[in-house]
Every structure is written in C-alpha cells, then in structure tokens.
PASEBA-1860 file (N, C-alpha, C; in nm, 3 decimals):
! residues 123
1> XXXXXXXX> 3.157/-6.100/1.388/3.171/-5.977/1.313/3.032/-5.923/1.279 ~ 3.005/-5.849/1.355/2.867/-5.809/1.333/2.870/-5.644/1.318 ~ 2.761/-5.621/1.153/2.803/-5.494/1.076/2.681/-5.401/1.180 ~ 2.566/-5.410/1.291/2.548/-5.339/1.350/2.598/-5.296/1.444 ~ 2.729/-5.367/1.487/2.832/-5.317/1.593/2.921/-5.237/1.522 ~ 2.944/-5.210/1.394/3.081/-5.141/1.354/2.974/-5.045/1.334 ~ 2.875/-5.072/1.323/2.786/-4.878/1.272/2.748/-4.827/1.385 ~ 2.738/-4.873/1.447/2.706/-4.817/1.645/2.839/-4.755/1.641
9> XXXXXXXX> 2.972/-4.816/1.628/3.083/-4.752/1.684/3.129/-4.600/1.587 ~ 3.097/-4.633/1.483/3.096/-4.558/1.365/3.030/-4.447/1.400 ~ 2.937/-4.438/1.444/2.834/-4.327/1.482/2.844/-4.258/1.594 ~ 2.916/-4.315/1.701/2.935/-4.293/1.827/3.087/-4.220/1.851 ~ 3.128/-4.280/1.743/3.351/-4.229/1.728/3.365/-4.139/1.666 ~ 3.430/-4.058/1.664/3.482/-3.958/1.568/3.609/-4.009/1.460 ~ 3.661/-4.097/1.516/3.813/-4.166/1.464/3.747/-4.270/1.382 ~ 3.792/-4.319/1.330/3.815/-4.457/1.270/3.924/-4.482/1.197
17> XXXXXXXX> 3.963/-4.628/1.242/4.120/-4.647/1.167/4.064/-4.742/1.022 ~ 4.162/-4.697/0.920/4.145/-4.735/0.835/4.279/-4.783/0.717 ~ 4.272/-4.960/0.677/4.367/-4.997/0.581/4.328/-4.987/0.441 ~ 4.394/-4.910/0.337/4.344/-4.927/0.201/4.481/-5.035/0.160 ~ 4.376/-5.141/0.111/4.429/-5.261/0.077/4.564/-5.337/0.158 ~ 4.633/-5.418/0.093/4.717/-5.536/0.185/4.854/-5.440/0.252 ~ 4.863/-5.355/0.148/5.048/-5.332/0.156/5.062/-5.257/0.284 ~ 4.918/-5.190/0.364/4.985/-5.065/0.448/5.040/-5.124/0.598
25> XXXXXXXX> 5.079/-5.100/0.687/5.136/-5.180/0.785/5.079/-5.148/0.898 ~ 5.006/-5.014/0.913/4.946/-4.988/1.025/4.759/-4.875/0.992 ~ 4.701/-4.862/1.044/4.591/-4.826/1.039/4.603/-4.643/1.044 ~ 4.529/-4.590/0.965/4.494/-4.458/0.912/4.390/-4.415/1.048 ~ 4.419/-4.295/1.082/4.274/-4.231/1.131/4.203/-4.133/1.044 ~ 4.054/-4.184/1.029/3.994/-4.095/0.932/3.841/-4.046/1.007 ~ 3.770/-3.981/0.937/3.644/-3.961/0.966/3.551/-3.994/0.871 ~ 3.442/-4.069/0.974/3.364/-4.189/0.874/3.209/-4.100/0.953
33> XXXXXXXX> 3.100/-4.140/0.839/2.943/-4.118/0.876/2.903/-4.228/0.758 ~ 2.752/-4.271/0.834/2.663/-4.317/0.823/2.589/-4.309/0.803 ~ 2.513/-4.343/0.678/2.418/-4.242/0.576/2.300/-4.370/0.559 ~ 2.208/-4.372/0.600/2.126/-4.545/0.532/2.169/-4.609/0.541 ~ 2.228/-4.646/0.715/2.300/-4.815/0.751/2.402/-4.809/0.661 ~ 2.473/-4.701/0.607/2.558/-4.752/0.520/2.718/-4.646/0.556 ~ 2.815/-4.729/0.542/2.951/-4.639/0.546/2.980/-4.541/0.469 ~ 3.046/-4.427/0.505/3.078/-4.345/0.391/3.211/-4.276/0.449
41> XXXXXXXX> 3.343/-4.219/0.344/3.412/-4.149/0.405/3.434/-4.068/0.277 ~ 3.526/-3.927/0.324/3.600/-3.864/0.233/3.784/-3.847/0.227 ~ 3.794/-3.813/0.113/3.948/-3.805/0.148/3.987/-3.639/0.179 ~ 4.013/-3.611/0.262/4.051/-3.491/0.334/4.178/-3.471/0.215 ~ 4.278/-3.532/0.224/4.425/-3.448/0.208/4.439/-3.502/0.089 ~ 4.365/-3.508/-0.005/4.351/-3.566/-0.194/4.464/-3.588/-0.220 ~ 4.589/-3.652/-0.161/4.694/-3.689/-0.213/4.743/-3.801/-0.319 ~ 4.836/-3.807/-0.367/4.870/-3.917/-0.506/4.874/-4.098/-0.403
49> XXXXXXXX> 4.965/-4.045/-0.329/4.970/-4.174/-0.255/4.820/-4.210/-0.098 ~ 4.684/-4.163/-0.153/4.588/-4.168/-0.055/4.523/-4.329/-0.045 ~ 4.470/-4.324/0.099/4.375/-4.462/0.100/4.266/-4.473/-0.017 ~ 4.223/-4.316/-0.057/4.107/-4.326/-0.170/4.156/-4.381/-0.294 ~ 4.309/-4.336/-0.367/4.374/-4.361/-0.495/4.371/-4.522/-0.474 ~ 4.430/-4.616/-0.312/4.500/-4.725/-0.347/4.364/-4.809/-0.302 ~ 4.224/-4.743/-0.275/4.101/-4.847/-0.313/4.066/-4.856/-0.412 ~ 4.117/-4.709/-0.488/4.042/-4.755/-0.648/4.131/-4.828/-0.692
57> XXXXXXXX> 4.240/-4.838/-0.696/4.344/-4.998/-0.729/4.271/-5.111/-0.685 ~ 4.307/-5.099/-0.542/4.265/-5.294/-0.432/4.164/-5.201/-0.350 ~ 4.030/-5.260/-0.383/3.916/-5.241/-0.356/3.922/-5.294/-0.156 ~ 4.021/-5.349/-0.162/3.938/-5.461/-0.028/4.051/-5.381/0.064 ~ 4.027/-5.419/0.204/4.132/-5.368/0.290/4.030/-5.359/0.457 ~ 4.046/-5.286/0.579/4.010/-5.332/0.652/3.902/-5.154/0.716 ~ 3.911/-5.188/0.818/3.850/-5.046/0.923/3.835/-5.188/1.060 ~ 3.867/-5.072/1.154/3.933/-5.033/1.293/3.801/-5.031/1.374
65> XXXXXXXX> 3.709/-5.058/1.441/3.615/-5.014/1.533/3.654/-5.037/1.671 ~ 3.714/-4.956/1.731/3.792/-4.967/1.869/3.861/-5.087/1.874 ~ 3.824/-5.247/1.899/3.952/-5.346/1.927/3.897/-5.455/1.799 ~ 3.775/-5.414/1.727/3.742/-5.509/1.663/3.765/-5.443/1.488 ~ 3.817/-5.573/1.407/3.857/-5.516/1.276/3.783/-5.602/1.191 ~ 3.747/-5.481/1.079/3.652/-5.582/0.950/3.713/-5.553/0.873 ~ 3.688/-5.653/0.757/3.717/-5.691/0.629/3.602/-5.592/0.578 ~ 3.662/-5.501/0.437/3.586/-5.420/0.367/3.619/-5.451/0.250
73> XXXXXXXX> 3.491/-5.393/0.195/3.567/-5.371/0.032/3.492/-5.194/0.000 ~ 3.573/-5.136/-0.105/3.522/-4.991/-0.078/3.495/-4.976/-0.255 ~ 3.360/-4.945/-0.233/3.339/-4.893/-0.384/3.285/-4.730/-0.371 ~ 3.291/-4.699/-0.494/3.251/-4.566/-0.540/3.099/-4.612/-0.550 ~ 2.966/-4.565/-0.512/2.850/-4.652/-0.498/2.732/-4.598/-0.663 ~ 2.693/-4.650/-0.698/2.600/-4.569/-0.832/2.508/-4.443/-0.800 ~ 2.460/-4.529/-0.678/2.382/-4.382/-0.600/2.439/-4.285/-0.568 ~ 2.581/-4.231/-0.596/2.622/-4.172/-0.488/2.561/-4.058/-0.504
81> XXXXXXXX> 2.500/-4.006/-0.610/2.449/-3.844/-0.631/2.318/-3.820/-0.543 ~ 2.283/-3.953/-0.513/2.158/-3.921/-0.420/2.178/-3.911/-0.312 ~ 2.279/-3.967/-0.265/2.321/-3.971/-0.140/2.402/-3.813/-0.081 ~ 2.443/-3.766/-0.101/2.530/-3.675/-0.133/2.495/-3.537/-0.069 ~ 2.368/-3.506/-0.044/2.332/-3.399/0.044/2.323/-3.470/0.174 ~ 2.294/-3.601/0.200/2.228/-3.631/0.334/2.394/-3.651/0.408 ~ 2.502/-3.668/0.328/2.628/-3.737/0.351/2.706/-3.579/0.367 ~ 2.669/-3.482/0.330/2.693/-3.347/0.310/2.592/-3.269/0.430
89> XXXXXXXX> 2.521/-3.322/0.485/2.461/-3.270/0.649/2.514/-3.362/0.747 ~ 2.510/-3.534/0.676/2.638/-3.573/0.854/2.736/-3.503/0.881 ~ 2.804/-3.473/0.797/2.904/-3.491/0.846/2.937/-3.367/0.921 ~ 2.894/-3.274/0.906/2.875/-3.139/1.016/2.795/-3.157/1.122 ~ 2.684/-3.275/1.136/2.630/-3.273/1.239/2.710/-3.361/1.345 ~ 2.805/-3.475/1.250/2.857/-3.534/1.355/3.022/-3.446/1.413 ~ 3.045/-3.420/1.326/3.182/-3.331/1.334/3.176/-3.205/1.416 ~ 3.116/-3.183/1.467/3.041/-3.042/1.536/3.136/-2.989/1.634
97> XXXXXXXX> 3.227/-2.996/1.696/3.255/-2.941/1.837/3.392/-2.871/1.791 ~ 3.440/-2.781/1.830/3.568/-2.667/1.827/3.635/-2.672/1.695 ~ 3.801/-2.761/1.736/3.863/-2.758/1.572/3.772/-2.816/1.483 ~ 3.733/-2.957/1.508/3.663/-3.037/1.406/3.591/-2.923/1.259 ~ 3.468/-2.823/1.353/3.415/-2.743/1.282/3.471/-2.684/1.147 ~ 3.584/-2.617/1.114/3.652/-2.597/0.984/3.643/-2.697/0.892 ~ 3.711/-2.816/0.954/3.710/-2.943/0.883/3.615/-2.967/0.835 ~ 3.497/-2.977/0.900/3.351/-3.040/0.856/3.298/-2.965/0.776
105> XXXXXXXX> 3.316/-2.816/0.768/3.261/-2.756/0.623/3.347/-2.748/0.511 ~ 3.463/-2.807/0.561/3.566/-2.793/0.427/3.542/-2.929/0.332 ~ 3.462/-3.054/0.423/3.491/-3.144/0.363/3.377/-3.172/0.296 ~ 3.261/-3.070/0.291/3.130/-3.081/0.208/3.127/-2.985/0.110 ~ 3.280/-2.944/0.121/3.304/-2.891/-0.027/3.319/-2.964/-0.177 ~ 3.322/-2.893/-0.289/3.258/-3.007/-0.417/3.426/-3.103/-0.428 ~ 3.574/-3.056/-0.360/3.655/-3.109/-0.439/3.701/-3.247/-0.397 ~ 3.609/-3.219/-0.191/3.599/-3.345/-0.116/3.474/-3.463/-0.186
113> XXXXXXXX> 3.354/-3.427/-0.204/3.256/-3.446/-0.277/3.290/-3.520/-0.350 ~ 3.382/-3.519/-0.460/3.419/-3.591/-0.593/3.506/-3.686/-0.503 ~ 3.549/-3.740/-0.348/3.625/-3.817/-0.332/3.541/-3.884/-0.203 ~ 3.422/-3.940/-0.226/3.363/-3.997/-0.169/3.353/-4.156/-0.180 ~ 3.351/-4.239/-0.109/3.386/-4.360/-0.104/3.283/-4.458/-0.006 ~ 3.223/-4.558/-0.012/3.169/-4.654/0.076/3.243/-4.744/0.097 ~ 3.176/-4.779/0.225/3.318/-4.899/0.255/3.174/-5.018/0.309 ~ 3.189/-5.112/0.235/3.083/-5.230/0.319/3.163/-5.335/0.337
121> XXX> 3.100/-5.395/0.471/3.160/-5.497/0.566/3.173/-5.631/0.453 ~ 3.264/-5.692/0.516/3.260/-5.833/0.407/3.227/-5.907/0.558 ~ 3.146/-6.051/0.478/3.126/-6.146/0.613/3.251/-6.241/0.617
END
C-alpha cells in the first residue's frame, strides 16, 4: 500500500471511488485533488445522508485507486484556510475539459468550500 501510488492515480483520474465509513456496501464516485502530497475532496450534492456528514460521524472508511483500495481516515484539517485557494485553483485545473467545467467552478464556490475534507492513507 503505497501512498505515492494512490496520489499518482489521484492526479492522473478524474474518478475516485470512495467509502465513508463501514456501513456503505459499494464505492461512491467522487472528485479528488492534491494539494501538498496531500488528499482533498468536496461534497458536491451537500446532502443529510452524504459521505462528508457520515465522516464527520466514522472518521475512517476507504478510497478506490483503480484495483487498489486504502484504508483512510478523513479529517477536517486545521490548516484548511491556508490551503483553500491552492485547493480552489486544482480543482479547475484538473477538472478542465467540456461538462466537467460548470462543475469545477461551482465547486470553488464558498458553500462547497465550507465542505472540504482530507482524506490520509492509514498504513
């Protein structure tokens, strides 16, 4: 399980599947960037029942890198205010091509912003 192979894939994918905590039965597709060797996602569809609501419950749960799966745990990070413009230019630079485009400026809006999340590898 090596965390420079899930950030190569991370960087290279547009998808990533993602479990928030034990209960879900199959893997989420979301969109993930990489900010300082480090994971980051947002929650697009701010719903009651979201992967973001049931990490702030059970912190731990998994991500998808094509056939290989890690153990995460996802915190809200202290830095996150610093981080937050550079995580607010990935994600349009990686999101770039036709539909994606809407998406990617919708999601560096402030209400996605407030639902920002890291996810780091467990060994």
């Amino acid at each position: 399980m090596n965390k420079d192979a899930a950030l190569d894939y991370i960087q290279n994918n547009t998808i990533i599947g993602i479990k928030a905590g034990y209960q879900r039965p199959e893997f989420l597709e979301i969109w993930m960037v990489v900010v300082q060797n480090r994971i980051f996602a947002r929650s697009w569809g701010l719903a009651e029942r979201s992967w973001y609501n049931t990490f702030l419950e059970e912190s731990e749960g998994e991500i998808q890198c094509g056939e290989t799966i890690y153990s995460i745990k996802a915190i809200i990070p202290e830095d996150i205010s610093n981080l937050t413009e550079e995580i607010n230019q990935a994600y349009p630079a990686k999101y770039n091509s036709g539909h994606n485009i809407p998406y990617s400026q919708g999601i560096i809006q402030e209400k996605h912003i407030a639902k920002t999340m890291e996810f780091i590898i467990l060994d």
